[in-house]
Structures are given as C-alpha cells and as structure tokens.
mmJSON file of the N, C-alpha and C atoms, coordinates in Angstrom:
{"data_MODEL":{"atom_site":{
"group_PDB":["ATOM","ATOM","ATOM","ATOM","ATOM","ATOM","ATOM","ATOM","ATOM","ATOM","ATOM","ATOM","ATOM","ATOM","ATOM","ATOM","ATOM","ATOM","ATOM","ATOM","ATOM","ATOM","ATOM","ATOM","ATOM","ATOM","ATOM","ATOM","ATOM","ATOM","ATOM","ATOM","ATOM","ATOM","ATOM","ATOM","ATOM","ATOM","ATOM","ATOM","ATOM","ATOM","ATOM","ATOM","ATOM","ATOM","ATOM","ATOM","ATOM","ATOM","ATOM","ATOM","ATOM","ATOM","ATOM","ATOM","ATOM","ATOM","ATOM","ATOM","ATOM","ATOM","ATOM","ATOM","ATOM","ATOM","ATOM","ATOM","ATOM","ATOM","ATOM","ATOM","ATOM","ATOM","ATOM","ATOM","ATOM","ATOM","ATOM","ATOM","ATOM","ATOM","ATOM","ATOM","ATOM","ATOM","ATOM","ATOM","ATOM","ATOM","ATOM","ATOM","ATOM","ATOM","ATOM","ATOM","ATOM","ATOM","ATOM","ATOM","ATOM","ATOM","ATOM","ATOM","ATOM","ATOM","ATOM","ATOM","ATOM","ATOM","ATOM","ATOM","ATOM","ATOM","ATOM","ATOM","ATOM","ATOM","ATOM","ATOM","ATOM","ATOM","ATOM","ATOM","ATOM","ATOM","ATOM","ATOM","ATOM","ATOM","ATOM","ATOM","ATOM","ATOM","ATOM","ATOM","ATOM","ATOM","ATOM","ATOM","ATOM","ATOM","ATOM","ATOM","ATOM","ATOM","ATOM","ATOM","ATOM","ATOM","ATOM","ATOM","ATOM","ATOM","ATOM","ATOM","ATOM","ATOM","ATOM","ATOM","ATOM","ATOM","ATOM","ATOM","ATOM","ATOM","ATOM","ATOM","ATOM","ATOM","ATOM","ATOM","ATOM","ATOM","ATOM","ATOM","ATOM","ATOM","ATOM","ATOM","ATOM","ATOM","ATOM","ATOM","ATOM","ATOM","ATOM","ATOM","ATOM","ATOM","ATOM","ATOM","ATOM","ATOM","ATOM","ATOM","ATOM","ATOM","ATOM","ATOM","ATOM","ATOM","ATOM","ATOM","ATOM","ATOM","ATOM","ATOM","ATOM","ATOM","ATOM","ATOM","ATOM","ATOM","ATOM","ATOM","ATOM","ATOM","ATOM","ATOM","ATOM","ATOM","ATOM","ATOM","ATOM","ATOM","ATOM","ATOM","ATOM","ATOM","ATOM"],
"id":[1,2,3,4,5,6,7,8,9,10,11,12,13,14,15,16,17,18,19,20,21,22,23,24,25,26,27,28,29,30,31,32,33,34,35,36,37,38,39,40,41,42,43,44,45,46,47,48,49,50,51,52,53,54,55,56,57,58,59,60,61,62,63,64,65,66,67,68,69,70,71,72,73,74,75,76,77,78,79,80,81,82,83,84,85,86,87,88,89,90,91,92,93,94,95,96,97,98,99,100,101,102,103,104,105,106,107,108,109,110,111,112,113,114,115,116,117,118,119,120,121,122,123,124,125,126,127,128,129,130,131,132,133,134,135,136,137,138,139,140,141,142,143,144,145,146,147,148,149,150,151,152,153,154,155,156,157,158,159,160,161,162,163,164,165,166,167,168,169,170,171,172,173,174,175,176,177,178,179,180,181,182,183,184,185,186,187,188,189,190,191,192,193,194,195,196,197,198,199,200,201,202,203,204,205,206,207,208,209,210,211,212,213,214,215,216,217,218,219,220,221,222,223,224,225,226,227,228,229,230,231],
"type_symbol":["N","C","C","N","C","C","N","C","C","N","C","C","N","C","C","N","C","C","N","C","C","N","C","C","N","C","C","N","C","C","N","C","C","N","C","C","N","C","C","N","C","C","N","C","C","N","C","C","N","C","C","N","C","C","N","C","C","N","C","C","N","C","C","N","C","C","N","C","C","N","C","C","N","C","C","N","C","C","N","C","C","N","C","C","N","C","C","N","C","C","N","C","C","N","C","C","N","C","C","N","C","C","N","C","C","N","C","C","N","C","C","N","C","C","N","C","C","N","C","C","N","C","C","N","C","C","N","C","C","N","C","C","N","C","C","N","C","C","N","C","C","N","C","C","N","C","C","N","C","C","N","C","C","N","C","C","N","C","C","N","C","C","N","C","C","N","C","C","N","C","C","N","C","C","N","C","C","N","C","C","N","C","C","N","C","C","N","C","C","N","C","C","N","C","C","N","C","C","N","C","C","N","C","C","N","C","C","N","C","C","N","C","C","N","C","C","N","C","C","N","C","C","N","C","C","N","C","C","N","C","C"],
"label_atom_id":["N","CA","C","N","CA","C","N","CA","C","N","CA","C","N","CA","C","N","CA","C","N","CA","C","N","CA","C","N","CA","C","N","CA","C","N","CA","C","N","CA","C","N","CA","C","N","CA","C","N","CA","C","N","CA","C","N","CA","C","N","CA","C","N","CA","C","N","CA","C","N","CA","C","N","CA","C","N","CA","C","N","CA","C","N","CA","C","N","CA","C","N","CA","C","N","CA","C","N","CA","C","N","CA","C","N","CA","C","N","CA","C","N","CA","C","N","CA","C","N","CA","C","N","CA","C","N","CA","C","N","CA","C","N","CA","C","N","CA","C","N","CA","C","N","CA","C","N","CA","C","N","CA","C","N","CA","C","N","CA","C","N","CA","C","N","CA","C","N","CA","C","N","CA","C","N","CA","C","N","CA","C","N","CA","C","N","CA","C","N","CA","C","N","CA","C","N","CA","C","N","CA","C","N","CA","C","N","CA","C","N","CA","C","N","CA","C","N","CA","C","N","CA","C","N","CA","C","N","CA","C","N","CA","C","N","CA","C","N","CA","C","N","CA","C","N","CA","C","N","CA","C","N","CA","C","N","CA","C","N","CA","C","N","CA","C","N","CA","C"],
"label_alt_id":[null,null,null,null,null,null,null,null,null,null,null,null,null,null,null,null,null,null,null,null,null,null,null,null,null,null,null,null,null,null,null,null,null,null,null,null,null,null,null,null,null,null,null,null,null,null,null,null,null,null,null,null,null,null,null,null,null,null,null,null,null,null,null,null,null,null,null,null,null,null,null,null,null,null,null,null,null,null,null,null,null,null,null,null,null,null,null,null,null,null,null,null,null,null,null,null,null,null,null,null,null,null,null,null,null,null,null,null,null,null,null,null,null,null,null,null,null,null,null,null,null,null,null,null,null,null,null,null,null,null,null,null,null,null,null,null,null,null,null,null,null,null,null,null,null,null,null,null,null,null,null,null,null,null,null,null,null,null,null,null,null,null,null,null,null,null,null,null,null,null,null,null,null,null,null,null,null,null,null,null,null,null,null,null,null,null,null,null,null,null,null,null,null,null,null,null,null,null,null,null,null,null,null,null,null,null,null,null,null,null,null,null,null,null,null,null,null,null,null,null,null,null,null,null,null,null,null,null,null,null,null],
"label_comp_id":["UNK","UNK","UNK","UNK","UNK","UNK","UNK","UNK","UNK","UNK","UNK","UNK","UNK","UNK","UNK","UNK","UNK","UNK","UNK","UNK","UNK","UNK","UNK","UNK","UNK","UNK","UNK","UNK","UNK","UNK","UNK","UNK","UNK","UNK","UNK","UNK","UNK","UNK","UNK","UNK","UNK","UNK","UNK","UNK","UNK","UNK","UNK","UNK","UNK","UNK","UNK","UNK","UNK","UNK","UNK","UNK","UNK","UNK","UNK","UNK","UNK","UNK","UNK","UNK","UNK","UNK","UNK","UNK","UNK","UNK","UNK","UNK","UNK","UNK","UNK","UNK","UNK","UNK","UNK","UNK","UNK","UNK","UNK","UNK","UNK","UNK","UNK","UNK","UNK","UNK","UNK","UNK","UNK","UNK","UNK","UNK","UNK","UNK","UNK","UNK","UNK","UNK","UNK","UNK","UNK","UNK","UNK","UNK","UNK","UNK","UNK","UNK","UNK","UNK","UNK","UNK","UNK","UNK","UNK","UNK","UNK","UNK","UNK","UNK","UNK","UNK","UNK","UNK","UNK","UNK","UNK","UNK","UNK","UNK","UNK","UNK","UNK","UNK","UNK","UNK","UNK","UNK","UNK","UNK","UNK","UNK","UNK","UNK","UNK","UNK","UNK","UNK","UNK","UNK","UNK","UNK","UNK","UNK","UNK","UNK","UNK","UNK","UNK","UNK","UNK","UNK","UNK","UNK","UNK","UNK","UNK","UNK","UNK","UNK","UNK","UNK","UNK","UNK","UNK","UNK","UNK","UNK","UNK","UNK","UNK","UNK","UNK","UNK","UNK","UNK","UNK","UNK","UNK","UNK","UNK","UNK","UNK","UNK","UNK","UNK","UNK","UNK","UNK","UNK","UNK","UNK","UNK","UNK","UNK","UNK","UNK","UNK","UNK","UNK","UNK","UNK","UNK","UNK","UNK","UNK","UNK","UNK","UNK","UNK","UNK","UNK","UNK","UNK","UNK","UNK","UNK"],
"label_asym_id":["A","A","A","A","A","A","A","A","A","A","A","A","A","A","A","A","A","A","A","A","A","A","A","A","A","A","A","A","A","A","A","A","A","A","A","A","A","A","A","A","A","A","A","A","A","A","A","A","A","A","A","A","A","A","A","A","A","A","A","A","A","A","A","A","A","A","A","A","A","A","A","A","A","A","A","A","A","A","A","A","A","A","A","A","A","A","A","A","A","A","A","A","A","A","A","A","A","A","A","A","A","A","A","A","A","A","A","A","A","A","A","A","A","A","A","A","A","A","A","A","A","A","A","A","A","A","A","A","A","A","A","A","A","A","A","A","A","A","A","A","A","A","A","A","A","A","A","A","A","A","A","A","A","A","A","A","A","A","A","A","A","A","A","A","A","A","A","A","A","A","A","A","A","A","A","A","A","A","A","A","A","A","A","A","A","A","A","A","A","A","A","A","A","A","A","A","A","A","A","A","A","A","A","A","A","A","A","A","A","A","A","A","A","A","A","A","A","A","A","A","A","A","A","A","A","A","A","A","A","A","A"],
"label_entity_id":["1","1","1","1","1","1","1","1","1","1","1","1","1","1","1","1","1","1","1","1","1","1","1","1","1","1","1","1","1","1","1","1","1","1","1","1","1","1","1","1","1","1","1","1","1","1","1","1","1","1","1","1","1","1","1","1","1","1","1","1","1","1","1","1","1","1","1","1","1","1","1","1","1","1","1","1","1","1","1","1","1","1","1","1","1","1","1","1","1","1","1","1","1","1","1","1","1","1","1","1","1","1","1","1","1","1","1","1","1","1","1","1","1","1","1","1","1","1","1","1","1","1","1","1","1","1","1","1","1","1","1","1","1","1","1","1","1","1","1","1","1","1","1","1","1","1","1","1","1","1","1","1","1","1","1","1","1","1","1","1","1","1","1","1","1","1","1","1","1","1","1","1","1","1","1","1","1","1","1","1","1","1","1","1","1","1","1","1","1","1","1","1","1","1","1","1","1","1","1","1","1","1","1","1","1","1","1","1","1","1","1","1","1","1","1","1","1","1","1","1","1","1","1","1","1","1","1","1","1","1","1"],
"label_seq_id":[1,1,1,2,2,2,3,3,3,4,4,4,5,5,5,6,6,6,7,7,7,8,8,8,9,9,9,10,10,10,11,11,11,12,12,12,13,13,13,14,14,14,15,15,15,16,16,16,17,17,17,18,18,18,19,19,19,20,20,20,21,21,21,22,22,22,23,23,23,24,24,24,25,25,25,26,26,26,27,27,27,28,28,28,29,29,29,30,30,30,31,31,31,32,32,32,33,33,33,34,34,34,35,35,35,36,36,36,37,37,37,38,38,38,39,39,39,40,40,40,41,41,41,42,42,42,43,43,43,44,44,44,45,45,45,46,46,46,47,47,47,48,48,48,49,49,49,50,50,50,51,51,51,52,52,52,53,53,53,54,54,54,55,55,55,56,56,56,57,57,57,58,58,58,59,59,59,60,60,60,61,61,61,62,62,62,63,63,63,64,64,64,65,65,65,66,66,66,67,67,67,68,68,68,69,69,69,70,70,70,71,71,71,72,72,72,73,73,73,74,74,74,75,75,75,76,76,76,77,77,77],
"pdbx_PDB_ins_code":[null,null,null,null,null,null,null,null,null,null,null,null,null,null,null,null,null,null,null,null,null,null,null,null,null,null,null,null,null,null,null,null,null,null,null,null,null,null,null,null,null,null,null,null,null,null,null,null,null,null,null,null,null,null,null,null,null,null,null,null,null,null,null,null,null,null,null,null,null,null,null,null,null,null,null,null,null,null,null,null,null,null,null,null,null,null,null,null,null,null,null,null,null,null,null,null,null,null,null,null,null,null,null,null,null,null,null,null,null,null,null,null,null,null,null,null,null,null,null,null,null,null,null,null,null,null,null,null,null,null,null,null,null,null,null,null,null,null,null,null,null,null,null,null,null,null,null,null,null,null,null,null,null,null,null,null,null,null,null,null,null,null,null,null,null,null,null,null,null,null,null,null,null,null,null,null,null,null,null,null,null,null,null,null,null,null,null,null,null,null,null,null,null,null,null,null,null,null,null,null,null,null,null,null,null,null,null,null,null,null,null,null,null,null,null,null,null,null,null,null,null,null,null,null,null,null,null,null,null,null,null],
"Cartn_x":[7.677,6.401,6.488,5.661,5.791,5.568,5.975,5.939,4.086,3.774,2.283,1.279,1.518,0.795,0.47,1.928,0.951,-0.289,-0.663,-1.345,-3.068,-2.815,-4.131,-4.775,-5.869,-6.601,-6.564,-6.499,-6.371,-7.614,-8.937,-10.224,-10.02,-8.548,-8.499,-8.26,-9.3,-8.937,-7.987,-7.434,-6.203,-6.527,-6.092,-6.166,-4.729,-4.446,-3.478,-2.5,-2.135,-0.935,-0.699,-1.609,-1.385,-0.893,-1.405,-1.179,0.373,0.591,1.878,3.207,2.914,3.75,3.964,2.876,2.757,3.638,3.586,4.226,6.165,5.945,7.537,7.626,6.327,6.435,5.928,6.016,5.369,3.882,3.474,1.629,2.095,2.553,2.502,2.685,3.408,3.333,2.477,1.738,0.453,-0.685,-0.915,-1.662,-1.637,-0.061,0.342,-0.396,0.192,-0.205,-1.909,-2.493,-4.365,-4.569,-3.451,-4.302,-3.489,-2.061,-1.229,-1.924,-1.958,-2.166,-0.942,-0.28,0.456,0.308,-0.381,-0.279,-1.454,-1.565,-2.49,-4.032,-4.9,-6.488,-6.65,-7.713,-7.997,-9.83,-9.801,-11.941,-11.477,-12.547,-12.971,-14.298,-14.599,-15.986,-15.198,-15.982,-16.314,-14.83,-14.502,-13.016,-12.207,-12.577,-11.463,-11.634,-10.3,-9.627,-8.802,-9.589,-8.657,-8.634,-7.531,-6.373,-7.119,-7.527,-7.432,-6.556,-6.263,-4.846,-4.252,-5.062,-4.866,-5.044,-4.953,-4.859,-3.676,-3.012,-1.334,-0.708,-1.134,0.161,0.151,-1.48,-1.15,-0.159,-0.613,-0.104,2.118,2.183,3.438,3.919,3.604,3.937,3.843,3.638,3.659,4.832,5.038,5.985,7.65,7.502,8.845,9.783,10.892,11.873,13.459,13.965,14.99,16.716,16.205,17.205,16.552,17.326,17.05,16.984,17.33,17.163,15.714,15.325,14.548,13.121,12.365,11.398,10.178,9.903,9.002,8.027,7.136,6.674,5.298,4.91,3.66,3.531,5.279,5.424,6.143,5.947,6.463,5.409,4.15,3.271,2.792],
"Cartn_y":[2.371,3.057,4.303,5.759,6.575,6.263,6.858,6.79,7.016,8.083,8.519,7.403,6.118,5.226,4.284,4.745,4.053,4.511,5.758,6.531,6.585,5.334,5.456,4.461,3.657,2.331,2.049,0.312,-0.286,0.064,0.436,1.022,2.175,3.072,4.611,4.516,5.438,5.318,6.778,6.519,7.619,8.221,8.846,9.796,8.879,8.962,8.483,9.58,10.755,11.271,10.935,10.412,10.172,8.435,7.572,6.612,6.115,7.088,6.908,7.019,8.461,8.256,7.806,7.163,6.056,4.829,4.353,3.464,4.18,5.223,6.023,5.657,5.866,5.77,6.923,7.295,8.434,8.334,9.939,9.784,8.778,9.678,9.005,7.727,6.599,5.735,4.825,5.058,4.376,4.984,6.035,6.126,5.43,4.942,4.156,2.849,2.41,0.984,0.844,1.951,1.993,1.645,1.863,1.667,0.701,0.013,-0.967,-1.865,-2.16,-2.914,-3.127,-4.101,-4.461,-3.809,-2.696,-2.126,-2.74,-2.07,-2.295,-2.144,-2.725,-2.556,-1.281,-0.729,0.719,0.544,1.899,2.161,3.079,3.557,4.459,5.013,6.294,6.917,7.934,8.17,9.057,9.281,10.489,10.977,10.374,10.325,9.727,8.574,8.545,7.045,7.144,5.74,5.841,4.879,4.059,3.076,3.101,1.518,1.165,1.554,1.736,1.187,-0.084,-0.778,-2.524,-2.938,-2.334,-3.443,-2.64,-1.724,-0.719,-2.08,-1.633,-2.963,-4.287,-4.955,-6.155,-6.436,-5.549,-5.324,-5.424,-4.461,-3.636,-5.717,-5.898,-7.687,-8.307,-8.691,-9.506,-9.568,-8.108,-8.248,-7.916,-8.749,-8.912,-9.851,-9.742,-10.57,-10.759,-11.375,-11.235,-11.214,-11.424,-10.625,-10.301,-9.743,-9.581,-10.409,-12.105,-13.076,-14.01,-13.98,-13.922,-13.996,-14.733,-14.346,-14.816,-14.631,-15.121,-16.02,-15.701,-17.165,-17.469,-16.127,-16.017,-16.2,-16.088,-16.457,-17.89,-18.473,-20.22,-21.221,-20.632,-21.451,-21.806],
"Cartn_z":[7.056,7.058,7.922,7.872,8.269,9.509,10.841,12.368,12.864,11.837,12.568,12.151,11.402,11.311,12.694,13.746,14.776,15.804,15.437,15.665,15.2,14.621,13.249,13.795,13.474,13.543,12.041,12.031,10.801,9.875,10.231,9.8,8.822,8.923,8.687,7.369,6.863,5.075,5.195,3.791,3.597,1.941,1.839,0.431,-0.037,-1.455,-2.015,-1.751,-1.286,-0.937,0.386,1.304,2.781,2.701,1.59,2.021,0.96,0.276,-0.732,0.541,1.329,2.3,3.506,4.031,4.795,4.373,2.935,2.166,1.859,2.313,1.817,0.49,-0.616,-2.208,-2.632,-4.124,-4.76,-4.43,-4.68,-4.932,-6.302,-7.121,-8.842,-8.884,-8.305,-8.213,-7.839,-6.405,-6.525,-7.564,-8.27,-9.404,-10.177,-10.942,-11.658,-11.364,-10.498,-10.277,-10.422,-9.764,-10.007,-11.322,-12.053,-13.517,-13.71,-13.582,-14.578,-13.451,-12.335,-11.128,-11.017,-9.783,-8.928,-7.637,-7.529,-6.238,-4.951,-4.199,-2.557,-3.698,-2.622,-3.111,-2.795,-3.181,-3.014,-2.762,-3.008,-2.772,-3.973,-4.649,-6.002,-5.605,-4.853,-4.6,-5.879,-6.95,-7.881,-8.165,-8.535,-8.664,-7.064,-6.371,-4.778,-4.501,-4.653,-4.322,-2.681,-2.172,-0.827,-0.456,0.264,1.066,2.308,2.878,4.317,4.79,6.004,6.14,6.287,6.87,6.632,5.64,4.747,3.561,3.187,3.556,2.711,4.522,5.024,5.839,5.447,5.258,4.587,3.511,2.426,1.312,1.573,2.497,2.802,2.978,4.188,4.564,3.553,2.694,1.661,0.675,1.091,0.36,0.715,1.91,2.864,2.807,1.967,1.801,2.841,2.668,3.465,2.877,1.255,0.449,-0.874,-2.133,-2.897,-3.695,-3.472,-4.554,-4.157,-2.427,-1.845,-2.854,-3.407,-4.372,-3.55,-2.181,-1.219,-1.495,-0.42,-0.499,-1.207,-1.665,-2.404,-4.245,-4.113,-5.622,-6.019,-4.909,-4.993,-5.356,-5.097,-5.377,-6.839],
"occupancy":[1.0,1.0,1.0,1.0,1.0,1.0,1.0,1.0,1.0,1.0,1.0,1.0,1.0,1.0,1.0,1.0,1.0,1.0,1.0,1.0,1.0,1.0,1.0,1.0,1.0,1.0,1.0,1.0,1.0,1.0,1.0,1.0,1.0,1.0,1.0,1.0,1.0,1.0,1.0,1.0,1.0,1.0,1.0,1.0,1.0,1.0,1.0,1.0,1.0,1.0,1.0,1.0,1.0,1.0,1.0,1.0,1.0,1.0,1.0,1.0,1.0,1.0,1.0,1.0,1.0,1.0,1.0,1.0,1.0,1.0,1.0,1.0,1.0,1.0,1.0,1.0,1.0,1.0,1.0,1.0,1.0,1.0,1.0,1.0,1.0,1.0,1.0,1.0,1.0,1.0,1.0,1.0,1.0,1.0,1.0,1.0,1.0,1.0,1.0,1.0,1.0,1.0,1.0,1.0,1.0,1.0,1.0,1.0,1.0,1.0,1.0,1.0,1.0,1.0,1.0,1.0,1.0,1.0,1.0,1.0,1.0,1.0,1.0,1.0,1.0,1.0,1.0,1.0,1.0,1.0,1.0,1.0,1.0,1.0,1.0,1.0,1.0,1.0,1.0,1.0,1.0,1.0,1.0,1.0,1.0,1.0,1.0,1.0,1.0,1.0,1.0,1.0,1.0,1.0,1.0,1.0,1.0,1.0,1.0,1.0,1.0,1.0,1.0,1.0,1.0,1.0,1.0,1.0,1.0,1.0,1.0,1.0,1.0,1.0,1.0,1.0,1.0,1.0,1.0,1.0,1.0,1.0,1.0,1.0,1.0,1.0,1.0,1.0,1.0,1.0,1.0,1.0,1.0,1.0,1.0,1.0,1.0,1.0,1.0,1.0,1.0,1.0,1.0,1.0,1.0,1.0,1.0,1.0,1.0,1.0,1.0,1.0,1.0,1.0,1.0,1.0,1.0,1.0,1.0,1.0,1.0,1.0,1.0,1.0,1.0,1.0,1.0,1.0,1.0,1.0,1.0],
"B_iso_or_equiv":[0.0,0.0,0.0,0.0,0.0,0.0,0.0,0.0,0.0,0.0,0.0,0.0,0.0,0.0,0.0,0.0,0.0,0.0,0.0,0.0,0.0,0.0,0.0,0.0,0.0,0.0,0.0,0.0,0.0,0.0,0.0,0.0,0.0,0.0,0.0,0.0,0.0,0.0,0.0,0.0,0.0,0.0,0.0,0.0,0.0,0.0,0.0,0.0,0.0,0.0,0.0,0.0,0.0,0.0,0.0,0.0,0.0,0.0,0.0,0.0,0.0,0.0,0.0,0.0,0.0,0.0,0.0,0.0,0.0,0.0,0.0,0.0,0.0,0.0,0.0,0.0,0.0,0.0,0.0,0.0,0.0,0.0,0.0,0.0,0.0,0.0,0.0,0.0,0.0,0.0,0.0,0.0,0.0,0.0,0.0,0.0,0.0,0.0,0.0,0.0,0.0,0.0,0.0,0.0,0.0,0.0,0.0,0.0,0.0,0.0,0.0,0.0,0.0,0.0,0.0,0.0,0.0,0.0,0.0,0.0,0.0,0.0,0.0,0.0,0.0,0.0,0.0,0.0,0.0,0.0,0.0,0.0,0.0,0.0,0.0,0.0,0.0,0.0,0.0,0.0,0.0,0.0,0.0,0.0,0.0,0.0,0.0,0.0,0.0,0.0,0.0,0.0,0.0,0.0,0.0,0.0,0.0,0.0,0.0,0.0,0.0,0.0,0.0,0.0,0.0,0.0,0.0,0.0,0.0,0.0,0.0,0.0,0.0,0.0,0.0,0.0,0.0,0.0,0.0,0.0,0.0,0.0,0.0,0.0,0.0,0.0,0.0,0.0,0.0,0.0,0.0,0.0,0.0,0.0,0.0,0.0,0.0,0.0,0.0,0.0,0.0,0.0,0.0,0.0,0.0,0.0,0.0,0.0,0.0,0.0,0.0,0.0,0.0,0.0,0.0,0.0,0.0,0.0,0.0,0.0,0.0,0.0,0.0,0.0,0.0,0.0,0.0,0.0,0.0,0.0,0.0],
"pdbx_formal_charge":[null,null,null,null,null,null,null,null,null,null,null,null,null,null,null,null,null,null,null,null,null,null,null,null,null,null,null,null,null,null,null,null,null,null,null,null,null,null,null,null,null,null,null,null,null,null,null,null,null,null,null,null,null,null,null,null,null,null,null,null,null,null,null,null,null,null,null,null,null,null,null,null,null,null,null,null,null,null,null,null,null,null,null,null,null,null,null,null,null,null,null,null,null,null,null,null,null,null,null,null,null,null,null,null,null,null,null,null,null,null,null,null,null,null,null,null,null,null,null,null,null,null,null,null,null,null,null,null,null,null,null,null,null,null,null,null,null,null,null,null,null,null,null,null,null,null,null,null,null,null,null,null,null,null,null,null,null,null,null,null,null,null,null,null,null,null,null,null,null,null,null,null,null,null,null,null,null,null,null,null,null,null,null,null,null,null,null,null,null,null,null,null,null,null,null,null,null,null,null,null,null,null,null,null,null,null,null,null,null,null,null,null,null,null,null,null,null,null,null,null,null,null,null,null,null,null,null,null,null,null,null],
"auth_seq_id":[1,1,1,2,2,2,3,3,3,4,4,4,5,5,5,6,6,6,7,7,7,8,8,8,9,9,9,10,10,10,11,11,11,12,12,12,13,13,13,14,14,14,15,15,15,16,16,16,17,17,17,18,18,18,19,19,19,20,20,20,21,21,21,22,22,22,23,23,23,24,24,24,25,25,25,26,26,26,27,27,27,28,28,28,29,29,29,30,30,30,31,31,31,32,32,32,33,33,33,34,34,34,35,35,35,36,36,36,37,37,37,38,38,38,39,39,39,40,40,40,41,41,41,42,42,42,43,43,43,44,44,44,45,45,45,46,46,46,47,47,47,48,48,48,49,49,49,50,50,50,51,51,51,52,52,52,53,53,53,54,54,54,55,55,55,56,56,56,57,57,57,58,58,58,59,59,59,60,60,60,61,61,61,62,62,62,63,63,63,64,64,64,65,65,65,66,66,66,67,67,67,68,68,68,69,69,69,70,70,70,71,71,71,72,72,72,73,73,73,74,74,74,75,75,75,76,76,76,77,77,77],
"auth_comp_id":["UNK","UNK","UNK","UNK","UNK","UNK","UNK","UNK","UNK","UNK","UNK","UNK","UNK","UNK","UNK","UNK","UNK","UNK","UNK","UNK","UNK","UNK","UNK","UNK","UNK","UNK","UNK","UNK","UNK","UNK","UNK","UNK","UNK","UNK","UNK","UNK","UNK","UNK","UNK","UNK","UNK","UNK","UNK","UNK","UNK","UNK","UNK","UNK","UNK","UNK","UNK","UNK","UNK","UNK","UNK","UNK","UNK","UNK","UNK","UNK","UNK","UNK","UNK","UNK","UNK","UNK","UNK","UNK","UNK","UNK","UNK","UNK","UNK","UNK","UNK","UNK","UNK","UNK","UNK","UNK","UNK","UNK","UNK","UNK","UNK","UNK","UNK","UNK","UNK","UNK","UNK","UNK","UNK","UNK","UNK","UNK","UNK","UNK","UNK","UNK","UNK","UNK","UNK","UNK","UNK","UNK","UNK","UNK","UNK","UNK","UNK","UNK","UNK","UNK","UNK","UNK","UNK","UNK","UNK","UNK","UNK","UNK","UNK","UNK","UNK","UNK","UNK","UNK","UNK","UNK","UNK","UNK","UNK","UNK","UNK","UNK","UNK","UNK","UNK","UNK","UNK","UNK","UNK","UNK","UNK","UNK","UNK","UNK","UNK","UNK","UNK","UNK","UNK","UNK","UNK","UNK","UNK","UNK","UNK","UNK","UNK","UNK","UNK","UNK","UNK","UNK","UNK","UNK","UNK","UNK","UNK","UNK","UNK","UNK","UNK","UNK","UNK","UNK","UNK","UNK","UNK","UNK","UNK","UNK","UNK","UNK","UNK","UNK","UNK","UNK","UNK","UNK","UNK","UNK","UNK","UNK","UNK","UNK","UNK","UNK","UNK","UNK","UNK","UNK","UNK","UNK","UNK","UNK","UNK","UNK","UNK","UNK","UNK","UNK","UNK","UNK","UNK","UNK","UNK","UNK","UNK","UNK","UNK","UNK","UNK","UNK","UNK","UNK","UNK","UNK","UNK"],
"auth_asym_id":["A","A","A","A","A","A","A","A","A","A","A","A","A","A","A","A","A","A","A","A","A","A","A","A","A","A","A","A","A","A","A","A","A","A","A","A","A","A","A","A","A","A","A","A","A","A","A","A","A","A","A","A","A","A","A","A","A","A","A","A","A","A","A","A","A","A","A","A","A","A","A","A","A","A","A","A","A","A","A","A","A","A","A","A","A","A","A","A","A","A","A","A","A","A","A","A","A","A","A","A","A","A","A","A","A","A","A","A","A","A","A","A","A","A","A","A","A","A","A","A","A","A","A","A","A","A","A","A","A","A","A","A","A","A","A","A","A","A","A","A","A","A","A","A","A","A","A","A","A","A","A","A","A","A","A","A","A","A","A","A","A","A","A","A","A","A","A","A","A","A","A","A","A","A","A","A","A","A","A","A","A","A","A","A","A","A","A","A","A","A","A","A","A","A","A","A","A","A","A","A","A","A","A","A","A","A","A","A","A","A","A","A","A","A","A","A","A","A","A","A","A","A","A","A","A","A","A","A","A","A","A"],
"auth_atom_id":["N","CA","C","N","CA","C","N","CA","C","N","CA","C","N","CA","C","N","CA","C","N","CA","C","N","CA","C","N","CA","C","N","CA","C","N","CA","C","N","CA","C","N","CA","C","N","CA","C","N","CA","C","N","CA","C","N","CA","C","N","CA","C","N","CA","C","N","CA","C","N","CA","C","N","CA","C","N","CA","C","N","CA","C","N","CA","C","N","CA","C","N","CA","C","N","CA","C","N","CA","C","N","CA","C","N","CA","C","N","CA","C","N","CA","C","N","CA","C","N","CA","C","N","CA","C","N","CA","C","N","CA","C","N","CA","C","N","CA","C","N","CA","C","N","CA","C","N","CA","C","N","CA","C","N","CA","C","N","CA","C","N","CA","C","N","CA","C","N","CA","C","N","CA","C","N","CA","C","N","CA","C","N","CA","C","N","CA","C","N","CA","C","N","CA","C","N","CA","C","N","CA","C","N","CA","C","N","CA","C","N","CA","C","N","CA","C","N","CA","C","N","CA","C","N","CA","C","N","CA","C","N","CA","C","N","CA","C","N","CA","C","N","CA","C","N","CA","C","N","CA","C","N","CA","C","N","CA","C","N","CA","C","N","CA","C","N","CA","C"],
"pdbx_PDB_model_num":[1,1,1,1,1,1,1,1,1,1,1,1,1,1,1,1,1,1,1,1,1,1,1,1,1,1,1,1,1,1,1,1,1,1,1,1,1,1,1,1,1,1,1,1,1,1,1,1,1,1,1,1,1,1,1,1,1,1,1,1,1,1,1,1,1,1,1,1,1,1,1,1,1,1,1,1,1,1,1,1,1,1,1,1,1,1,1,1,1,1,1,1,1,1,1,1,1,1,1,1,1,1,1,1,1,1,1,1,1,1,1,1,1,1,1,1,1,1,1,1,1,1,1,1,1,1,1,1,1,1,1,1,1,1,1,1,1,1,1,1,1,1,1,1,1,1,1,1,1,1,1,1,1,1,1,1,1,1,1,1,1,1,1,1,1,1,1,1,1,1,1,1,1,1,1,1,1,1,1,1,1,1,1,1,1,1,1,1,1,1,1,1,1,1,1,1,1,1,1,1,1,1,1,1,1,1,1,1,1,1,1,1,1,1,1,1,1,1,1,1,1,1,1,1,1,1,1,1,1,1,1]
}}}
C-alpha cells in the first residue's frame, strides 16, 4: 500500500485514482470491478465514486495469503 496512507484516518474517503494507488492497482481496474464486482465497497454520490479507506484495508487483508496455492480462509467455508 502507498506510504502516505499512514497519514490518513480510516474515516478518509478517496477518489478512485487516490484509492487505486493506495491499493498499487489501476484507476481502470477498480472501475472494472464497480461494474463486474469482485472489488472493495465503494459510495456512488451521482457521477463520484469514493473508497473509505477502511474498507480498501479491510478489503486489502482479506485477501492475504501466504502462497499462491494458499486459497485462504474465506474461501474454505
């Protein structure tokens, strides 16, 4: 995750280019996901969309493995 996130409170909403690189992912990619889903929850005020930041770290934790065969623990159930 970008360094200036420790700088923030978990409260801080982000624009989808602030919170793509917070995530070190594309803007285009979290767009993507807004519409296919798999991605973080978002807010939708009119045309702007914006990221807690606690919910892009929740999100980020969840999906923490410790290898690549690793299929954690949220998909065992």
């Amino acid at each position: 995750m970008d360094a200036s996130v420790e700088t923030l409170s978990s409260d801080q909403y982000l624009r989808t280019a602030e919170a793509a690189r917070t995530l070190g992912l594309s803007k285009r990619t979290l767009e993507k996901w807004r519409c296919v889903g798999g991605g973080p929850v978002f807010f939708k005020f009119g045309r702007v969309c914006l990221y807690k930041l606690g919910d892009l770290i929740a999100w980020a934790e969840a999906r923490r493995r410790i290898s690549t065969s690793d299929p954690g623990a949220n998909l065992t159930k």
